[in-house]
C-alpha positions as CSV (number, residue, x, y, z in Angstrom):
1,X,3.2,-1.9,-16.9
2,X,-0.3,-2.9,-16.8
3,X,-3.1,-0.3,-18.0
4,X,-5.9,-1.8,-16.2
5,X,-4.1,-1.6,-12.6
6,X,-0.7,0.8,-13.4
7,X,1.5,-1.8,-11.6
8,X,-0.5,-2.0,-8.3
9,X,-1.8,-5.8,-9.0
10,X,-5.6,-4.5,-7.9
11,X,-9.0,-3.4,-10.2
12,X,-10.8,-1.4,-8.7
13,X,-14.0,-0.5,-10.5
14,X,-17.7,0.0,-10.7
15,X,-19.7,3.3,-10.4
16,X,-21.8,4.7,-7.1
17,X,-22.6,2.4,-4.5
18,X,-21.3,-0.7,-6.4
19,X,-17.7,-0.7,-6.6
20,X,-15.1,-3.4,-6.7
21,X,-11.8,-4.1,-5.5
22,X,-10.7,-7.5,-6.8
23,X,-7.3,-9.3,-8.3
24,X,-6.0,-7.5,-12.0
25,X,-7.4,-10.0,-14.4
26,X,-3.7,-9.3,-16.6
27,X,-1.8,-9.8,-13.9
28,X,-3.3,-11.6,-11.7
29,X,-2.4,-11.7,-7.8
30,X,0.4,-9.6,-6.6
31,X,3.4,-12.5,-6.2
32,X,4.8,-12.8,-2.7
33,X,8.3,-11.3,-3.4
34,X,6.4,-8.1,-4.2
35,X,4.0,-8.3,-1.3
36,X,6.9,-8.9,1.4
37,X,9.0,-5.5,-0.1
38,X,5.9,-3.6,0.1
39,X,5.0,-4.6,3.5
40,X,9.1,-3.9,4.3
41,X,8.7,-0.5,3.1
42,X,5.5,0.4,4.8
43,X,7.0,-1.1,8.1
44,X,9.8,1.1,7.8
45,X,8.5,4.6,7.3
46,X,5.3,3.6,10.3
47,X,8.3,3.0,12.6
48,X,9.7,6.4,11.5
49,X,6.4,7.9,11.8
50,X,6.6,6.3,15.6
51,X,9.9,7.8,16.4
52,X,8.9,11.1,14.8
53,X,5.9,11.4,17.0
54,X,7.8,9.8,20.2
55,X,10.5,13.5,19.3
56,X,7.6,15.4,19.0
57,X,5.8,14.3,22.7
58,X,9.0,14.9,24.2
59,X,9.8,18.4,26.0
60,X,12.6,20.7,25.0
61,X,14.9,22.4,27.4
């Protein structure tokens, strides 16, 4: 795993008012087969978020 980024493909530096978010220069861009399981994964738990708020509007009898 990359030290610079810790596996998340991004560098994020600077100090204050000047930071930067900006491709890891080691590893460069995150490649699409990562990118499309991330997105997957985040898709799945907002939709179970979604259906866990849609339970919680409902009223119990």
């Amino acid at each position: 795993m990359c030290k610079l980024c810790n596996g998340t493909y991004v560098d994020k530096g600077g100090s204050g008012s000047l930071r930067f978010v900006q491709p890891c220069p080691n590893c460069g861009p995150m490649p699409e087969a990562v990118w499309e399981k991330r997105r997957a994964d985040f898709r799945k738990r907002f939709e179970e978020a979604k259906r866990q708020a849609a339970l919680a509007g409902k009223e119990v009898s």
